[in-house]
N, CA, C and O atoms as CSV, one atom per row, in Angstrom:
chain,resi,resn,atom,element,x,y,z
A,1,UNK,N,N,-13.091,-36.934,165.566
A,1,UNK,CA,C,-13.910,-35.889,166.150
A,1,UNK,C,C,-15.318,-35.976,165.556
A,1,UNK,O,O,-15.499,-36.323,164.388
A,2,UNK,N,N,-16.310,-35.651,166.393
A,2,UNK,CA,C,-17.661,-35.904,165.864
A,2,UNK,C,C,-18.557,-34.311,166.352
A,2,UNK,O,O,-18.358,-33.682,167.391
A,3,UNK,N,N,-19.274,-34.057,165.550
A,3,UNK,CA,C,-20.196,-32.664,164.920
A,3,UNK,C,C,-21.385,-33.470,165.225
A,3,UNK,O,O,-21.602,-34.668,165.043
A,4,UNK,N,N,-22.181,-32.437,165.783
A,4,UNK,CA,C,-23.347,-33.302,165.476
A,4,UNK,C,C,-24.304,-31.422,164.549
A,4,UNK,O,O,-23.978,-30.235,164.530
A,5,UNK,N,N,-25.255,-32.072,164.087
A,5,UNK,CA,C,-25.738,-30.746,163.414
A,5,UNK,C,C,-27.144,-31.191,164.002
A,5,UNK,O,O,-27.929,-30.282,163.731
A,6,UNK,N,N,-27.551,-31.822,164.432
A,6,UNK,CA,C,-28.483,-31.938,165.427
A,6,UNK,C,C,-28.937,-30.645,166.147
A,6,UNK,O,O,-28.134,-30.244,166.989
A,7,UNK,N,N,-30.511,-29.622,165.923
A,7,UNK,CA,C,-30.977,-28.592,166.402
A,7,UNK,C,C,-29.883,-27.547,165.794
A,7,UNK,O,O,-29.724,-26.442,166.313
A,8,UNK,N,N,-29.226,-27.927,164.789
A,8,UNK,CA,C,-28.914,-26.617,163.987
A,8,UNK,C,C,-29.355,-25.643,163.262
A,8,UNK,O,O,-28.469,-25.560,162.411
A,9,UNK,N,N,-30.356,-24.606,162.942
A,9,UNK,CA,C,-30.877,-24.068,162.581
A,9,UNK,C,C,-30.682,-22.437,162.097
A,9,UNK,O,O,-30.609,-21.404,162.763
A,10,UNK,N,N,-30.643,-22.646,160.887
A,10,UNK,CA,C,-30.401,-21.523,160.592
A,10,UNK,C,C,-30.133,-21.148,158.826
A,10,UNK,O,O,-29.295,-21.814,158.219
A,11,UNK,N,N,-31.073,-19.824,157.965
A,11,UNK,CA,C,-31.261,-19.715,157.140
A,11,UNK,C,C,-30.695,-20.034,156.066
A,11,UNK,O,O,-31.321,-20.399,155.070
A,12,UNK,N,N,-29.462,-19.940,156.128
A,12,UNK,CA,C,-28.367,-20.120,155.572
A,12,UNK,C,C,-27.760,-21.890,155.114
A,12,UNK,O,O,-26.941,-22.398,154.348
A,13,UNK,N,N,-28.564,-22.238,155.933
A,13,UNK,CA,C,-27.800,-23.821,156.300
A,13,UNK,C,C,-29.069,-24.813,155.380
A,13,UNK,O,O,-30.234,-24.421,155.434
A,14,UNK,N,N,-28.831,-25.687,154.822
A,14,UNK,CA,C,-29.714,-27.001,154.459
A,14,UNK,C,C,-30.438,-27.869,155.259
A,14,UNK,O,O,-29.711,-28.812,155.573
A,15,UNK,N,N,-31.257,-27.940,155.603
A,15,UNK,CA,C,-32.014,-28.376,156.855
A,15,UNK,C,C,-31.816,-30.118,156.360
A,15,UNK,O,O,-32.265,-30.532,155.291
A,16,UNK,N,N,-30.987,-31.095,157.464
A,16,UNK,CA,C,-31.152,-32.477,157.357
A,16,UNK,C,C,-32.438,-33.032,157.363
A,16,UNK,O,O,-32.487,-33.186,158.583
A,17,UNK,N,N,-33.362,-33.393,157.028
A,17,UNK,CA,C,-34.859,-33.883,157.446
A,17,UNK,C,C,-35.197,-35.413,157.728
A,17,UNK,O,O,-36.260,-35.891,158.123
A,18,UNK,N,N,-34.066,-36.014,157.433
A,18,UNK,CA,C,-33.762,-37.272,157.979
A,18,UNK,C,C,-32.445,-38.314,157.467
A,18,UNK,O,O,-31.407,-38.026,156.872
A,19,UNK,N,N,-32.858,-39.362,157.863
A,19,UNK,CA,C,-31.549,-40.571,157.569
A,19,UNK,C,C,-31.989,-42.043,156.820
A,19,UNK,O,O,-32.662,-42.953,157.303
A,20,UNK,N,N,-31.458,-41.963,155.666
A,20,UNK,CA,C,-31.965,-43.591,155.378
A,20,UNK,C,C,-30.829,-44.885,155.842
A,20,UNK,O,O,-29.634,-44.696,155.615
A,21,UNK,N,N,-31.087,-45.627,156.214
A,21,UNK,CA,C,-29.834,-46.480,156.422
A,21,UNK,C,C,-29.885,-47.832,155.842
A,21,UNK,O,O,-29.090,-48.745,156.066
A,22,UNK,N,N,-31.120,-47.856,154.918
A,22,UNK,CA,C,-31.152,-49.194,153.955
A,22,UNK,C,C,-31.529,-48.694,152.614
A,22,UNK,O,O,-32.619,-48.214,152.306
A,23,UNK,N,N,-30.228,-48.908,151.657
A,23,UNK,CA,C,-29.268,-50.264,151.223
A,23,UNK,C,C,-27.702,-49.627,152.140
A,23,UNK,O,O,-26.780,-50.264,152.649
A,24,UNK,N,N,-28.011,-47.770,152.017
A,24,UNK,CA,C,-26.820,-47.176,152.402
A,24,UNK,C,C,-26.762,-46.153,153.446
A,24,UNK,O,O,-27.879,-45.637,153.420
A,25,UNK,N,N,-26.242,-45.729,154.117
A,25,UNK,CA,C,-26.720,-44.421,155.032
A,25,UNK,C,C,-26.834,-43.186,154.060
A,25,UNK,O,O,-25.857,-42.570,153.633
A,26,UNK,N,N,-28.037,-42.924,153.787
A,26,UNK,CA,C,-27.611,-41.189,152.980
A,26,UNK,C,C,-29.087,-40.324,153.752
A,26,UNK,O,O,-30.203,-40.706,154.104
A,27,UNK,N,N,-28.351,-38.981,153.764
A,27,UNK,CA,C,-29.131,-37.833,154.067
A,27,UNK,C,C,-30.344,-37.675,153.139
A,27,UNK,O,O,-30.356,-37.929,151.934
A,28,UNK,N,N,-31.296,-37.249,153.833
A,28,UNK,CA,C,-32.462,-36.554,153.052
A,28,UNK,C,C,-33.010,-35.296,153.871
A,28,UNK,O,O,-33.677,-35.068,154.880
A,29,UNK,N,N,-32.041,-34.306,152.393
A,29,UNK,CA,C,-32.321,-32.984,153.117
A,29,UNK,C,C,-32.781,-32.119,152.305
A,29,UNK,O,O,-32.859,-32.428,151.116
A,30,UNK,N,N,-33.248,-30.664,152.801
A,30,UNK,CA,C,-34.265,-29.499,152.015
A,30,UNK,C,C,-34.147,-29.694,150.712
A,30,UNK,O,O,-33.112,-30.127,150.204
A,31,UNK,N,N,-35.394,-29.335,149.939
A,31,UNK,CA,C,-34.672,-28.903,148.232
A,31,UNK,C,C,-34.179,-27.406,148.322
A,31,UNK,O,O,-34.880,-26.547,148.858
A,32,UNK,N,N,-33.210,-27.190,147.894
A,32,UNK,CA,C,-32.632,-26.458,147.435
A,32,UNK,C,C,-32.927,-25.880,145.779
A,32,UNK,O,O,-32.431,-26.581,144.897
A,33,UNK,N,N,-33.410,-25.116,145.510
A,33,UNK,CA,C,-33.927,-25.116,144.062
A,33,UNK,C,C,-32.757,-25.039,143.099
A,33,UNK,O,O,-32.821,-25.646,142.030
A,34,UNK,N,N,-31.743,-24.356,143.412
A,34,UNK,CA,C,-30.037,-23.962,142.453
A,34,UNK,C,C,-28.713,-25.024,142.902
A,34,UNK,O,O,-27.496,-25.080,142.726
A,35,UNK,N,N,-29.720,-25.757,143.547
A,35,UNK,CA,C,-28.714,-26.905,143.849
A,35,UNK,C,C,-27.555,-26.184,145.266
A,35,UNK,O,O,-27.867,-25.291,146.054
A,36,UNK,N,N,-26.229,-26.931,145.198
A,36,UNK,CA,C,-24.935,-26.482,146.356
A,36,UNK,C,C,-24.934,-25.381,145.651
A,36,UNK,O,O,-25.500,-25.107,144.593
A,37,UNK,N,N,-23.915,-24.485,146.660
A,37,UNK,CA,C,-23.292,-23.286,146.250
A,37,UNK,C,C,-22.353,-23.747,145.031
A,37,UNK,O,O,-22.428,-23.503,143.827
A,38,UNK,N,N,-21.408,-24.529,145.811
A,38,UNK,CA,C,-20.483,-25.013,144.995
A,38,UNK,C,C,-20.846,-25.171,143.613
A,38,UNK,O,O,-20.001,-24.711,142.846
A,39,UNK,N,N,-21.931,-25.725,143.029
A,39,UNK,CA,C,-22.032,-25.743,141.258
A,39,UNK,C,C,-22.517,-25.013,141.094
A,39,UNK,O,O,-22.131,-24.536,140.027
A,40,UNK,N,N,-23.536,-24.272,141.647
A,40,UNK,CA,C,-23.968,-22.843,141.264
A,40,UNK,C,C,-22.901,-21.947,140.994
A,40,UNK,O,O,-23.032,-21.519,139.847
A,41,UNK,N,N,-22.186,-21.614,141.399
A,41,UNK,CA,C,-20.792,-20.708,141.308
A,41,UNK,C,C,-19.971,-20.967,140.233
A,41,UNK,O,O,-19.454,-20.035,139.617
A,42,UNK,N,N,-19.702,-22.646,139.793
A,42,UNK,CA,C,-19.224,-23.313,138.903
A,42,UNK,C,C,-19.937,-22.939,137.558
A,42,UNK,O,O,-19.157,-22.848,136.611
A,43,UNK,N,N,-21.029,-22.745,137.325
A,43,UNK,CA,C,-21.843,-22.558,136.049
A,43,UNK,C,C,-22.116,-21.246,135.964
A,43,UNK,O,O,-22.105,-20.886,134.787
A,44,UNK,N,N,-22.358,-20.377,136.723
A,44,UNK,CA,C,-22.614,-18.998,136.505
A,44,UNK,C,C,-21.199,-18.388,136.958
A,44,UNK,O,O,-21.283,-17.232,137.373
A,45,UNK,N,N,-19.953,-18.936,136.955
A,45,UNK,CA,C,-18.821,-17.796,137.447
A,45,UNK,C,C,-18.326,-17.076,136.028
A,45,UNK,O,O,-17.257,-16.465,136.010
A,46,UNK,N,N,-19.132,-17.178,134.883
A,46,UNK,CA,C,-18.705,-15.845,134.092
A,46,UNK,C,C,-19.531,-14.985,133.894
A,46,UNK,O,O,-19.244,-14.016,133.191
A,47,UNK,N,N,-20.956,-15.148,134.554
A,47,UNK,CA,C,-22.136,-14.033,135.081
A,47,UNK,C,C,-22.412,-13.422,136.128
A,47,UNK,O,O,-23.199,-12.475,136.116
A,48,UNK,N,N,-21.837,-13.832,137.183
A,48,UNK,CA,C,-21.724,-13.399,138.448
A,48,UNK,C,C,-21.121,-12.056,138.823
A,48,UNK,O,O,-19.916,-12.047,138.575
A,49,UNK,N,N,-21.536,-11.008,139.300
A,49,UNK,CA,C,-21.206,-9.870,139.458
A,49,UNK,C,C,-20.680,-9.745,141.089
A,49,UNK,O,O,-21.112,-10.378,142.053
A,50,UNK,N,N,-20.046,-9.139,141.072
A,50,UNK,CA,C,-19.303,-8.906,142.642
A,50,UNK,C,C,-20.210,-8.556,143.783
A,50,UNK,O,O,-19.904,-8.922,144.918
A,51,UNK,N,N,-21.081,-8.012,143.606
A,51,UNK,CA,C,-21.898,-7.417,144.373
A,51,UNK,C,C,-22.719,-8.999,145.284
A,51,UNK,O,O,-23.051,-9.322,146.424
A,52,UNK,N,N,-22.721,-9.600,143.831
A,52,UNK,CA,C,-23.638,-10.941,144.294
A,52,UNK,C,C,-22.239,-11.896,144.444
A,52,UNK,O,O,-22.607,-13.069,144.482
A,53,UNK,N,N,-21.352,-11.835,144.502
A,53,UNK,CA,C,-20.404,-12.692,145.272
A,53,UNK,C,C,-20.026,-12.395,146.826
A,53,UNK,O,O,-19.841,-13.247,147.695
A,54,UNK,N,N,-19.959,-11.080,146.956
A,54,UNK,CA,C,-19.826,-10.685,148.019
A,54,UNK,C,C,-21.043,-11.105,149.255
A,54,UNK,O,O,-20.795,-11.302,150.444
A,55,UNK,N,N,-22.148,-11.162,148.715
A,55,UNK,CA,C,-23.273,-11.405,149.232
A,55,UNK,C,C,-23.106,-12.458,149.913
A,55,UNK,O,O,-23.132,-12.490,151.143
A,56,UNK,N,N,-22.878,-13.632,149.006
A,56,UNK,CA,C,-22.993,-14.964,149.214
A,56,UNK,C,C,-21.250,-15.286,149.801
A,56,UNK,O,O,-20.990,-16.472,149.593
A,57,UNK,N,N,-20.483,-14.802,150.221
A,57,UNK,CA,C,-19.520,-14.620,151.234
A,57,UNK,C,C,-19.482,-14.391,152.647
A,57,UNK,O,O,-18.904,-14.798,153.654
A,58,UNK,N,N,-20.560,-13.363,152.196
A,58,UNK,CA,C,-21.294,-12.295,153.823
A,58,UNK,C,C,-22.507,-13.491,154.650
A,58,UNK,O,O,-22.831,-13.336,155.828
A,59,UNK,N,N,-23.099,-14.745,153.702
A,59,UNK,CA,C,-23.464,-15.301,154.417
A,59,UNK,C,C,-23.669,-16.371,154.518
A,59,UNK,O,O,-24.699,-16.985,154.795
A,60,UNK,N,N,-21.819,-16.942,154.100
A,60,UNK,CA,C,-21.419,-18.110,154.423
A,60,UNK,C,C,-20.468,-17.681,155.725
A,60,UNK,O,O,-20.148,-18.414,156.660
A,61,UNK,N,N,-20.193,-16.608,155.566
A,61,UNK,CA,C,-19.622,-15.875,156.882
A,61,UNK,C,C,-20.945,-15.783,158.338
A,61,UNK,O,O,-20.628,-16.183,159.458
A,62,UNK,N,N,-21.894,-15.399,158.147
A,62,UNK,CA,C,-22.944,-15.425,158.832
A,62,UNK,C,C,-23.183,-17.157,159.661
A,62,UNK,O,O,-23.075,-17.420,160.858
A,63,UNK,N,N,-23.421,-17.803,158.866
A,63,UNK,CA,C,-23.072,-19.105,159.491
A,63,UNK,C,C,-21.882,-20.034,160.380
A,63,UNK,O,O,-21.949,-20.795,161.345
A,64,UNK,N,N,-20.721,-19.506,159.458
A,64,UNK,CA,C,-19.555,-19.499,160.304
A,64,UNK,C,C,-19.964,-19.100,161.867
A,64,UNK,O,O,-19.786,-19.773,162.882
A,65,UNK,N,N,-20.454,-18.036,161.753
A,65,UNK,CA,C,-20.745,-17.615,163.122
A,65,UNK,C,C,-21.144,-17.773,164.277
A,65,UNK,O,O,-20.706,-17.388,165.361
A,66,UNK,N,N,-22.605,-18.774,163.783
A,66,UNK,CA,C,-23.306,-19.668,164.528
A,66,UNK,C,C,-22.812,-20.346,164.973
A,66,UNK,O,O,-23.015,-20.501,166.177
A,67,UNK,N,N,-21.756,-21.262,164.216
A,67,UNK,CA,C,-21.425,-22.306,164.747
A,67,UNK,C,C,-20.523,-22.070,165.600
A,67,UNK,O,O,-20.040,-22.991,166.258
């Protein structure tokens, strides 16, 4: 099955900004200043307060949506 994220847009999401395909195919996309969610969560999950988890639930849920 194939996705394309092509004209996907939206706040929440990492904007692709292009494709290299020499030596390897890799993405070149937004900076992100805190890096993925994923290690952000990993390094701060014994500072993280609920309020700000919930947040960042509400709008990975928000995206879900879009798509």
């Amino acid at each position: 099955m194939y996705y394309s994220v092509q004209g996907l847009k939206h706040p929440n999401i990492v904007e692709i900004k292009g494709v290299i395909q020499d030596p390897e195919i890799s993405l070149v996309m937004e900076f992100v200043q805190h890096g993925c969610l994923q290690s952000y969560l990993k390094i701060h999950n014994d500072t993280l307060q609920e309020e700000t988890l919930l947040k960042f639930a509400l709008d990975v849920a928000k995206v879900c949506n879009t798509c």
